[in-house]
C-alpha positions, 0 to 999 in steps of 0.5 A: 314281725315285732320281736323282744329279742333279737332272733337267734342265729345258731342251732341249739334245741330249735333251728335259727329263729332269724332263718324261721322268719326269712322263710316265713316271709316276713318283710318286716322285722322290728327288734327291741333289743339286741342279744349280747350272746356272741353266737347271735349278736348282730348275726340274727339282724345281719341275716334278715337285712341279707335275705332283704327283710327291713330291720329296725331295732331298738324300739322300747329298748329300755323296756325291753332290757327291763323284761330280759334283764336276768337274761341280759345279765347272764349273757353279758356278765356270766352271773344271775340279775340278783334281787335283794329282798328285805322287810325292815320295820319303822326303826329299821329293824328285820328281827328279834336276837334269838327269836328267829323269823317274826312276821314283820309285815302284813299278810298282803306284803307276804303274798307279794313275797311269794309272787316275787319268788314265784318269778324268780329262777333261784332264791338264796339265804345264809345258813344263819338264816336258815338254821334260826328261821327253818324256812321252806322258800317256796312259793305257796300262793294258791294255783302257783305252787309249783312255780317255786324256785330252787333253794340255795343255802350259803352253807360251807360248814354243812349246818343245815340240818337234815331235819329242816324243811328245806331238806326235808322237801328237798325231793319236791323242790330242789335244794342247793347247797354251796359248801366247802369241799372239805365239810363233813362228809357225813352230814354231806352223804345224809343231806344227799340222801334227802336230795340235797345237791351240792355246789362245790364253792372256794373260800376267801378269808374264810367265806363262800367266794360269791363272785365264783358262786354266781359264775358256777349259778350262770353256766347252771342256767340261772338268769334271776337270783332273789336273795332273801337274808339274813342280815350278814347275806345281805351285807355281803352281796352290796359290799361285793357289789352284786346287787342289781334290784332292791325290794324293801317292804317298810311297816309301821312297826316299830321293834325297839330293844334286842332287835336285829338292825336292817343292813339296809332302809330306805334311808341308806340305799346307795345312791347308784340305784334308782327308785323304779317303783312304790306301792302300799301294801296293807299298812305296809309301804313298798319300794324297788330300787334298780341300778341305774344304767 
């Protein structure tokens, strides 16, 4: 048998995976990647060799980390993988001051976005972003609607209004909203009312304490986090260090005067993360930066 993981060794919701393969019959069991879960590791590995099936792991190991990496993340540092997504013209630029969301790339740059959130647990912006732009964060590729993720708004002083799409959707696709305990209750009780959740957050210096956040995404069960903006949400998860993987979508146009400066380009990715893969889009160019191991 040639398993991804290594097989689990506990009862959950299924019996011991490790037990189901000894009883199967199976002589032998090749394991890409270990599982940093304390109630598996090593365990699963030591009961196939006792029961004398031959083991051999870390085939394709990197590969592996590389399909598991919100789960491996999860597991072994208690927050989501989080993926920073941002689409910047040629002079570095992701927007217009007050004009709010302006289409920057093209329309095959757009449906990749959608695949992206299609594959993700979780996607997340600013209350900024999501009072100036009134995003909806769904994934509206055809066939793949309902692969959409749940919406998670930094939002401690409770702006978003109750009117926006995303509440106004909030019964169909789950929202999330990560507020101090001490906002409004009324706009608290009339966004639950739309099926607003809450996300009970402490505050640092005035901000959403985002290592706690991701600690509260992680006992939820969310193993891959997209964060989509805006600029200051951005800033915020690479000086806390938070970002594991960079998708930059880069077009030809340039915006010039009044806009928005990109809190990262091409240009500036720190150096702690590797180009992993490049593609054209249209007339846009595609990269994704993972950190190195």
């Amino acid at each position: 048998a040639y398993v991804t993981l290594e097989p689990c060794a506990h009862h959950g919701r299924t019996p011991p995976c490790a037990n189901a393969l000894v009883d199967a019959g199976i002589a032998r069991v090749v394991i890409a990647a270990s599982d940093p879960d304390p109630r598996v590791s090593g365990k699963g590995a030591a009961i196939l060799r006792a029961a004398g099936l031959q083991v051999t792991e870390g085939v394709l190991a990197r590969e592996a980390a590389d399909l598991m990496a919100g789960y491996l993340m999860r597991s072994s540092s208690m927050r989501p993988e989080v993926t920073l997504k941002l689409a910047v013209s040629a002079d570095g630029m992701i927007g217009l001051e007050g004009r709010g969301q302006i289409a920057i790339t093209g329309e095959i740059s757009r449906a990749q976005v959608h695949a992206l959130r299609a594959g993700t647990d979780a996607i997340l912006v600013g209350a900024g972003t999501a009072a100036a732009d009134d995003p909806e964060l769904t994934c509206r590729l055809p066939g793949m609607e309902d692969r959409s993720p749940i919406r998670i708004v930094l939002d401690k002083g409770l702006r978003t209004p109750v009117s926006s799409r995303l509440a106004r959707s909030a019964r169909t696709v789950p929202v999330w909203i990560a507020a101090a305990a001490d906002a409004n209750a009324q706009r608290r009780a009339a966004l639950a009312d739309c099926g607003v959740d809450f996300l009970a957050v402490d505050l640092m210096n005035g901000r959403i304490c985002l290592p706690e956040l991701m600690e509260d995404l992680a006992a939820r069960g969310i193993s891959t986090l997209f964060v989509e903006g805006g600029a200051v949400t951005a800033r915020r998860f690479l000086d806390e260090d938070l970002v594991d993987r960079i998708c930059i979508f880069e077009s030809r146009m340039r915006i010039g005067m009044g806009g928005v400066r990109a809190p990262l380009t091409p240009a500036t990715v720190p150096p702690a993360f590797d180009l992993h893969r490049q593609a054209q889009f249209g007339q846009d160019t595609y990269r994704e930066w993972t950190r190195a191991r």
